[in-house]
Each structure stands twice: as structure tokens, then as C-alpha cells.
C-alpha positions as CSV (number, residue, x, y, z in Angstrom):
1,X,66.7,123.2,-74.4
2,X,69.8,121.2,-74.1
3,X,70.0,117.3,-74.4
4,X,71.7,117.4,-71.2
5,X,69.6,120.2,-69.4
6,X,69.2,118.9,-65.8
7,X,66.0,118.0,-63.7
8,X,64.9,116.4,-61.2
9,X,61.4,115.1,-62.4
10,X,61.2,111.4,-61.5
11,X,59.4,109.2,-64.1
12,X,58.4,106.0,-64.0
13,X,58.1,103.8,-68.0
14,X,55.7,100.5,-68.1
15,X,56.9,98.7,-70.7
16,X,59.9,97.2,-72.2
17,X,59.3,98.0,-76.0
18,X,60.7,100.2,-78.5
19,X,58.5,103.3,-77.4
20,X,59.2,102.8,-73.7
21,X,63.1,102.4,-74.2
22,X,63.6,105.0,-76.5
23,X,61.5,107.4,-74.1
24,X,63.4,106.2,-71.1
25,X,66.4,106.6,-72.3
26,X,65.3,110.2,-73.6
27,X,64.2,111.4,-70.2
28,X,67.3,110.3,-69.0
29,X,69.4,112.1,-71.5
30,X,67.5,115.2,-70.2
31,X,68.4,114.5,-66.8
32,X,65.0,112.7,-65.5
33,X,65.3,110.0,-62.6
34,X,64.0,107.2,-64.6
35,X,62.8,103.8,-63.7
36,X,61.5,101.6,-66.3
37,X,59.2,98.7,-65.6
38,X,58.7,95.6,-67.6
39,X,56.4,92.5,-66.9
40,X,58.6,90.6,-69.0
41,X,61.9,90.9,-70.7
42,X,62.8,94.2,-72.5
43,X,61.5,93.4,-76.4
44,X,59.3,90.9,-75.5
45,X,56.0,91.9,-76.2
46,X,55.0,93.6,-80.1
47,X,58.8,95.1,-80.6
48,X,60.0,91.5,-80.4
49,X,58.0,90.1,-83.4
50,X,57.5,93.3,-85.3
51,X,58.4,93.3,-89.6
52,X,60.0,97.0,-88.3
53,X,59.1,98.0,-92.1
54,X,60.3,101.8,-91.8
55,X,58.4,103.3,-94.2
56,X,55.5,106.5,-94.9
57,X,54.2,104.9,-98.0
58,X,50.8,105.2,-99.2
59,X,48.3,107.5,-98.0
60,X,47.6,109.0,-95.1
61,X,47.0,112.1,-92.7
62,X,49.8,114.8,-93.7
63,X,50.5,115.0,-89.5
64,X,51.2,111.5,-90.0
65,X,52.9,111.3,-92.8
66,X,55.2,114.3,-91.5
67,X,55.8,112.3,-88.4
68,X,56.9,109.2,-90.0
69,X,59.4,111.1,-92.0
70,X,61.2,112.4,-89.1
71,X,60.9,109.2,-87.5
72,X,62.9,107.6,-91.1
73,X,65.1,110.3,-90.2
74,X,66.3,109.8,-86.4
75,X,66.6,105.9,-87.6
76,X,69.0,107.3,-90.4
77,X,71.3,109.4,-87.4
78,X,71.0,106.4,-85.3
79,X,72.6,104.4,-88.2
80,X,75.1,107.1,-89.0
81,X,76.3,106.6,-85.1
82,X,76.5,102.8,-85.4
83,X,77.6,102.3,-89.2
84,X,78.5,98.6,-88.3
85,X,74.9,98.0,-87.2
86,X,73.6,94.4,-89.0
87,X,70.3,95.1,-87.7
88,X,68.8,98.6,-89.3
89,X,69.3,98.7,-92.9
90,X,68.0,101.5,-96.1
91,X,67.8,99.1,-99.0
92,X,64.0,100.5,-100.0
93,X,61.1,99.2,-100.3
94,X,58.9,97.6,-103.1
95,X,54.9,97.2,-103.5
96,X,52.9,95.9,-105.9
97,X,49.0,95.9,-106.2
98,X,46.8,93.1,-105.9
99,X,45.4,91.7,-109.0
100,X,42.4,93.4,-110.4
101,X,43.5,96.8,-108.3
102,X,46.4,99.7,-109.3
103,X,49.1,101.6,-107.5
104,X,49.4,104.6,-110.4
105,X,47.2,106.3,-107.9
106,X,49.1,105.8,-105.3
107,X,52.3,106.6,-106.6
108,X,51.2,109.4,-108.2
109,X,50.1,110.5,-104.7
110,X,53.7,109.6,-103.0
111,X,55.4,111.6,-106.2
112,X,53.1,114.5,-105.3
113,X,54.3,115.2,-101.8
114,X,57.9,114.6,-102.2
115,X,58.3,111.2,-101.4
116,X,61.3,109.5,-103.0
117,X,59.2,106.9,-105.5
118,X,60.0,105.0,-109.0
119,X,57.8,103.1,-110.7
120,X,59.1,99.9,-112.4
121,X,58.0,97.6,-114.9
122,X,58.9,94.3,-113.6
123,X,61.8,93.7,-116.2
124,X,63.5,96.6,-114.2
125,X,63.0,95.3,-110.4
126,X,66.3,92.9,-110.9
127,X,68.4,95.7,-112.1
128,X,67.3,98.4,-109.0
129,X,66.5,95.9,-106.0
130,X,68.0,92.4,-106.9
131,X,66.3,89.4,-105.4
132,X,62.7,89.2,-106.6
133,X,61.1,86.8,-109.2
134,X,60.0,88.9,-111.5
135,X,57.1,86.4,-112.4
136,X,55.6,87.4,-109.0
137,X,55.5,91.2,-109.8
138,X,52.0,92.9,-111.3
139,X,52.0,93.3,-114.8
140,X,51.4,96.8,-114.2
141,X,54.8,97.5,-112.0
142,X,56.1,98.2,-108.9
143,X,56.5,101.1,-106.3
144,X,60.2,101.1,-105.5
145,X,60.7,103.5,-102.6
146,X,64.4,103.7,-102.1
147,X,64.5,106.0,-98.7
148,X,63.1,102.7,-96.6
149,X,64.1,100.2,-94.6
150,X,64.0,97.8,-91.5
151,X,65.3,97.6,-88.2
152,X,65.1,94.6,-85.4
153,X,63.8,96.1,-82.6
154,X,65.5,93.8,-79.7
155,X,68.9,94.8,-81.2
156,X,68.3,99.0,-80.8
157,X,66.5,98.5,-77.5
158,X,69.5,96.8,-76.1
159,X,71.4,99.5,-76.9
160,X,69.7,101.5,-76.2
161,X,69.1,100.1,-72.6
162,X,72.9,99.7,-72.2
163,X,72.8,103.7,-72.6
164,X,69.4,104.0,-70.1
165,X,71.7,101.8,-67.4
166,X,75.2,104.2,-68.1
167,X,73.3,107.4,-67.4
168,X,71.4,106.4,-64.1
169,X,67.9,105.0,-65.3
170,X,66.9,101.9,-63.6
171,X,65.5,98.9,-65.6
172,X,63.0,96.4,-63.5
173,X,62.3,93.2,-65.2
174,X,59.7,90.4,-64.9
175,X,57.2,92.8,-62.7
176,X,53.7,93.4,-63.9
177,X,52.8,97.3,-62.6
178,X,49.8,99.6,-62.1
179,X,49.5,103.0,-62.0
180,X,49.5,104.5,-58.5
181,X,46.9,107.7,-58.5
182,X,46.4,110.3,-55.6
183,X,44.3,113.3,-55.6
184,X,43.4,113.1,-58.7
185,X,46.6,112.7,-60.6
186,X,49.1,109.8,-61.5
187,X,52.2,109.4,-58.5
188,X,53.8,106.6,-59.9
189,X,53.3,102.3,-60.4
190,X,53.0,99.7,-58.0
191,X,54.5,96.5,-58.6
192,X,52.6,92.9,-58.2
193,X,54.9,91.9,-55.2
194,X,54.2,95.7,-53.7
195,X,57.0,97.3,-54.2
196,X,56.3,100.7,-55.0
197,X,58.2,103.7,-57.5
198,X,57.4,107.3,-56.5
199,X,57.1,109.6,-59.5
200,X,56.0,112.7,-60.7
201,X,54.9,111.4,-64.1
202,X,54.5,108.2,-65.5
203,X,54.5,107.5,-69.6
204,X,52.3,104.3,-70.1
205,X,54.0,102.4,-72.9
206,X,52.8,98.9,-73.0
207,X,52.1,98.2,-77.1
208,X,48.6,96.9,-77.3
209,X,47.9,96.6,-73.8
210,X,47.6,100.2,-73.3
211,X,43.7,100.1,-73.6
212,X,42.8,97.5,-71.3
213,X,45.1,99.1,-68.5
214,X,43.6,102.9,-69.2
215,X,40.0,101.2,-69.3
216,X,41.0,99.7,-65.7
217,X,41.4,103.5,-64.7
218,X,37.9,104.2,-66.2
219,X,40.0,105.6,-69.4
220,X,38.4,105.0,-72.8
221,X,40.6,104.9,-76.3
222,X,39.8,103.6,-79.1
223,X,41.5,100.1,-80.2
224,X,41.4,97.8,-82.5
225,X,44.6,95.3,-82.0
226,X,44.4,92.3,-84.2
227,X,45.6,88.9,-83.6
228,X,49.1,88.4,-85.5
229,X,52.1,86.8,-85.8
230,X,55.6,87.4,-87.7
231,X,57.3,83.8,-88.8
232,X,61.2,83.9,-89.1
233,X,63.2,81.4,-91.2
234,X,66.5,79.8,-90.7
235,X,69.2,81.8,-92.7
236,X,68.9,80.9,-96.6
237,X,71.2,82.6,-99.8
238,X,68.9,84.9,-101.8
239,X,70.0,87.9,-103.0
240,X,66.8,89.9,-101.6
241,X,67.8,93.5,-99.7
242,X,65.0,95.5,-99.9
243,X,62.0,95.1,-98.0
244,X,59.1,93.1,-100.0
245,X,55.3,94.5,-99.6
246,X,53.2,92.4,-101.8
247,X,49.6,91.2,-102.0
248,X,49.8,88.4,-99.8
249,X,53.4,88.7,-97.8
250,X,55.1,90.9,-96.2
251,X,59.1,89.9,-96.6
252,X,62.3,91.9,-95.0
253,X,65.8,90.2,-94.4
254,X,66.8,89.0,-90.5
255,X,70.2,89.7,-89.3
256,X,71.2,86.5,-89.1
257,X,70.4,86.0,-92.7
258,X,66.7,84.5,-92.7
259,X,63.8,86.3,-93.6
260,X,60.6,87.8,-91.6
261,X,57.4,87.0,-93.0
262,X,54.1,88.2,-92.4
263,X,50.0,89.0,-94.2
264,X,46.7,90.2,-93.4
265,X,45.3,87.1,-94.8
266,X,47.5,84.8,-92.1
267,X,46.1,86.5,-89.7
268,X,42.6,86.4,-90.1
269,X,43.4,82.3,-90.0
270,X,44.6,83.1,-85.9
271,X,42.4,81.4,-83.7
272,X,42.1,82.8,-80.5
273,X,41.0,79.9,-78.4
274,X,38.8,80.3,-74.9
275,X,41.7,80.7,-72.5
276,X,42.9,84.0,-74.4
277,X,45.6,82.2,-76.2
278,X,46.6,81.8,-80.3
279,X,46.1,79.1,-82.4
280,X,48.4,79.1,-85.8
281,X,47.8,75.9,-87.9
282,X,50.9,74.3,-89.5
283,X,48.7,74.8,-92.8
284,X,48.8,78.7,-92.3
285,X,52.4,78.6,-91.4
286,X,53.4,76.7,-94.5
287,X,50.9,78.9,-96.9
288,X,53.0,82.0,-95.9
289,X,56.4,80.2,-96.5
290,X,55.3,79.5,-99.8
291,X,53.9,82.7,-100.4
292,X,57.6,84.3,-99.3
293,X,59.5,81.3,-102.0
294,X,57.3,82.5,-104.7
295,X,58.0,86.3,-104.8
296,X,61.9,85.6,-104.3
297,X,64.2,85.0,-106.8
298,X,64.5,81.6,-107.6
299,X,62.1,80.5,-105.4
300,X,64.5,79.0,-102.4
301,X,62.6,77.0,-99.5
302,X,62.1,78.6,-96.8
303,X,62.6,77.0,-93.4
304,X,61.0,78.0,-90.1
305,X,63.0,79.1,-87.7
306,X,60.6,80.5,-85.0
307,X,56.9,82.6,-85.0
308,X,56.4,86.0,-82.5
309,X,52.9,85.8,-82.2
310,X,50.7,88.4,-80.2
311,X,48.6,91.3,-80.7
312,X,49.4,94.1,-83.0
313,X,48.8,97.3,-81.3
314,X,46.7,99.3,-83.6
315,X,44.7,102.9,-82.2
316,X,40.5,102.8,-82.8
317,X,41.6,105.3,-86.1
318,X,44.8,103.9,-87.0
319,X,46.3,107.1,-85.8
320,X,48.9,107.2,-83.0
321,X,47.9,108.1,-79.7
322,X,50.6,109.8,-77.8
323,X,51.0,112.3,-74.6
324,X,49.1,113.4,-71.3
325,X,46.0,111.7,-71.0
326,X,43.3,114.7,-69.7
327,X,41.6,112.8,-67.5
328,X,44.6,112.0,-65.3
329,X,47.3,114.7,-64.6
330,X,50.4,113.0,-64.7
331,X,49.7,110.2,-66.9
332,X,51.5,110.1,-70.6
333,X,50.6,107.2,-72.9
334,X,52.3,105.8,-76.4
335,X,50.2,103.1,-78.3
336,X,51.0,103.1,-82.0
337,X,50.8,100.8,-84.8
338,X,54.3,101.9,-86.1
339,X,56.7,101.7,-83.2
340,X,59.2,100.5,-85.4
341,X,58.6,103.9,-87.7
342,X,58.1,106.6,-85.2
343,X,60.2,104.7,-82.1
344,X,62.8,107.3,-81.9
345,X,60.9,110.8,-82.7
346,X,58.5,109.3,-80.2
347,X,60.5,109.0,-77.5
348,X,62.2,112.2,-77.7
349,X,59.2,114.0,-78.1
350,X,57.3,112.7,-75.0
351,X,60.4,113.1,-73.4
352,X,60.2,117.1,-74.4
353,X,56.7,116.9,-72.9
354,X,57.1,115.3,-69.8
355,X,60.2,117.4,-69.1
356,X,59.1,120.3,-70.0
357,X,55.9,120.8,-69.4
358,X,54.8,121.9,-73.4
359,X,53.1,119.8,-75.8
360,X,54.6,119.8,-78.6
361,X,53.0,120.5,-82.1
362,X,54.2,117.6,-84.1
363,X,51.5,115.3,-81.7
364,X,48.7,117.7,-81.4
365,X,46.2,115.8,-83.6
366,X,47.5,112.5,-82.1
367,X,46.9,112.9,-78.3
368,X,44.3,110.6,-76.1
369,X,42.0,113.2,-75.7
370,X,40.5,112.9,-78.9
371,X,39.0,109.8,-77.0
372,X,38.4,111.7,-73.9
373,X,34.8,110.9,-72.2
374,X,35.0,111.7,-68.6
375,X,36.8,112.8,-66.1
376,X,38.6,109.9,-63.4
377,X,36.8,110.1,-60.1
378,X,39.2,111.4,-57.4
């Protein structure tokens, strides 16, 4: 069916981030009447301090891997549109094992299925992807992935908002929302201050607060959203393009010339204190700067800028969920840990369903009812 196929299904998005947008904005290019609902600002939940590493390395489910490809490859017509565009870059990717552990296995396993992968010995990293020390590099080598990359998710969704606003969609800010039900089915959100949006299906899209609010409606999925946080630097010369994944940082280049940094291991040192919020010590903080100087070339100091700290939304299984919850007719849901991956491809898709009315194949093994328990009571 056409991108501009008209309808008059009226659909109501909670939540700002990349998955809600990039829905929104597809419904509307199908014709929908959309309203999307934010309790913030647009980006400012787990899209705003994301590393937006766009990437299907390693292993995983071949649905899932097959997924992330096509969502590398909307990002890669999305650049092609915008060829100006600071924020999304394909400069690759580089990994490296911990010590004591390998990655021949690994690549090996990316090689087998077709994914573009090199393996370098870490006298070669300078010469392919410029900007690493190669002290820091396992002695073994390095996965160089050359078909990644990174975006900054507040950039795209304001463009793409810009294009939600153009074609009709209406974009509410600063207004917490639940879902309205009736007879049984999903009818569209009510707002804090009452206000109310009538719809005839409404796509739940709120990052890693998509499990409490189902649970509130008696829903069960599985979750298990750490405690994280991303620190950005103040803009420093290195030559580093590529996007670093290394045993103990996570490093990709800002826009404005700075770097985003972030670990496993600095976020198990998050304390989340009584009142539900997080604690990061200076110590951590500084530990991860460090950690980003010593796999750059010469070692520059890196500055803090500001830290996006939240929780990372990550499904029971690690597997995305997405598309019409059973237990409540009407109801669509998106809670994934790689928005940044699959932001685009997810949004069109669920705007497919919602539309038209068919699931599509490319989410059958990742829809909620693999958590389904029982039914809502009417």
C-alpha cells in the first residue's frame, strides 16, 4: 500500500522518543490522525542519553539480527536524504575482547552470515580506522565492522517532528497520559490535567517505562531495565571516527566534537538511592574518562561536559517487544533495547500494523504475547 494511502484511523503515541516519533510520524505519512503525547520534552527520556551504536554485531536470534539489518538500512536512506547531517554517521565499528577471552569465534560467526567484518591485528587499526592507541587493543586483534555507525537521537527526532507537525500530527508536551479503555479495548489516553484524546488505537512507546504502565493495566512483560548513564565530554581534537566497543568503554564521537562514553562496569557502580533517584560518584565518572583517554590515540583528557542518566530499557529476553498487545484490543507497544538500531523499521512497521490491520512477519517472534498471562477484565 501506498506511503500516502489515506485513512481515517485516529491514533494516539505516549512517548516522545525515537520509537514514538518515528511511528508518529509514519502513521501520519499513511494518512492517520495522530496525536503524540509526551510527559516531558520530545528526546528526553532513554533517546536523549543513548550511545545510538547502530550496529548487528555479535550473536543473536537470526529474526533479530535480520531486523537490525534493515533497521542499518532505513538509517542509511535517511542519511542519503540529509547528506549534510552532522549527527548520523557510517565510520564502522571496532571491538576487542576482554583479556583472558577471544572474538575469533565471534567473527567467524559475523563472517558466516554475511556480515561485513575484518579482523585486524592491532598494527593495522591506525591504517583502517585512525584514532585508537594501539597499546589499548588485544593482542589477539580487533573486529572492524565497517557497515556501522551512530546517530544522536534528539537531532532525527526533531526532524522528524518538524515533518509529524507539516503533515497534521499534533505533538503535546509536558503531559503525563494513561491509557483510556472501554469495553474491553484501548479508546485512547487521558491526560493528568483531564484532558482527553479519542482514538481508535493507541501505540505505547514510553522506553523503559512501558512495563510499569502495562502492569498498571494488569499487563505482564518481562523487563529487566538497568540503571545507566551515558557521560558526554566537551569537544577535544582526536582523530577517532569510528565507534569504539572495548572491554571497559563504550566510545562514539558527538556532533559537536566531544565524545559519548559509556560501560557495564559504571553502571553496576549507580546507586539508586530510597526516593527512586541515581547516585553517580565523581570517582565512577572520572574512572570512565580515563578509561575513554586510554583507548584513544594519544591519550587526550577528556573533559565532562554533561551525564544522561536513566534507565536503559531492556525486554525480560533481550528481545524486542513490539505490536498489539492480546490482552487489550487496541493497544500497540514498542520497548526495545536498540531504539537507536531498529528506530526507523520500527516505526514504519507498527505503523503498517496499526493501519492496516496485518501483522507483519518481520515482528512475529517479537510481539507482547509471548508474555501474555491473562486476559484484562472488562
Amino acid at each position: 500500500m501506498s506511503s500516502t494511502t489515506q485513512t481515517s484511523r485516529r491514533v494516539v503515541v505516549i512517548g516522545g522518543g525515537i520509537l514514538g516519533t518515528s511511528s508518529a510520524v509514519a502513521l501520519a505519512r499513511r494518512g492517520a490522525d495522530v496525536t503524540l503525547v509526551t510527559d516531558r520534552s520530545l528526546a528526553s527520556g532513554a533517546s536523549g542519553r543513548s550511545l545510538a551504536w547502530l550496529n548487528s554485531a555479535a550473536q543473536r536470534s537470526s529474526e533479530y539480527h535480520a531486523l537490525r539489518v534493515l533497521g542499518i538500512d532505513r538509517w542509511r536512506t535517511f542519511a542519503a536524504q540529509i547528506p549534510s547531517a552532522e549527527f548520523l554517521r557510517f565510520d564502522g565499528g571496532l571491538m576487542w575482547a576482554p583479556e583472558g577471552e577471544s572474538y575469533a569465534e565471534t567473527f567467524a560467526y559475523e563472517r558466516g552470515i554475511g556480515y561485513d567484518a575484518r579482523w585486524l591485528a592491532p598494527e593495522e587499526v591506525a591504517s583502517v580506522t585512525p584514532g585508537v592507541d594501539p597499546a589499548a587493543v588485544a593482542a589477539e586483534g580487533a573486529i572492524f565492522n565497517p557497515g556501522e555507525g551512530w546517530v544522536e537521537l534528539p537531532s532525527v527526532i526533531e526532524v522528524l517532528s518538524r515533518e509529524f507537525v507539516a503533515r497534521g500530527g499534533r505533538i503535546v508536551t509536558d503531559a503525563g497520559a494513561e491509557i483510556a479503555s472501554s469495553g474491553g479495548r484501548a479508546v485512547g489516553a487521558v491526560l493528568a490535567n483531564g484532558d482527553r484524546f479519542e482514538a481508535d488505537a493507541v501505540l505505547l512507546a514510553t522506553g523503559p517505562d512501558v512495563p510499569a504502565q502495562l502492569a498498571a493495566l494488569g499487563i505482564t512483560i518481562g523487563d529487566q531495565s538497568p540503571a545507566a548513564f551515558v557521560a558526554f565530554t566537551k569537544p577535544v581534537a582526536a582523530e577517532l571516527v569510528a565507534v569504539l566497543n572495548t572491554p571497559k568503554v563504550a566510545v562514539r564521537r558527538t556532533r559537536e566534537g566531544g565524545f559519548a562514553l559509556d560501560s557495564a562496569w559504571s553502571e553496576e557502580e549507580i546507586e539508586v538511592r530510597d526516593d527512586g533517584s541515581l547516585h553517580i560518584s565523581d570517582s565512577t565518572v572520572e574512572r570512565l574518562l580515563a578509561e575513554g583517554s586510554r583507548v584513544l590515540a594519544g591519550n587526550p583528557s577528556l573533559e565532562l561536559d554533561h551525564i544522561g542518566a536513566g534507565y536503559k530499557p531492556i525486554p525480560g529476553d533481550g528481545e524486542p517487544v513490539f505490536g498489539a498487545v492480546p490482552q487489550l484490543p487496541g493497544l500497540f507497544t514498542a520497548f526495545s533495547h536498540s531504539g537507536a538500531t531498529l528506530g526507523l523499521i520500527a516505526g514504519e512497521l507498527l505503523a503498517d500494523e496499526i493501519v492496516d490491520g496485518e501483522p507483519s512477519p518481520l515482528l512475529a517472534t517479537f510481539r507482547p504475547e509471548r508474555y501474555a498471562e491473562s486476559p484484562v477484565p472488562a
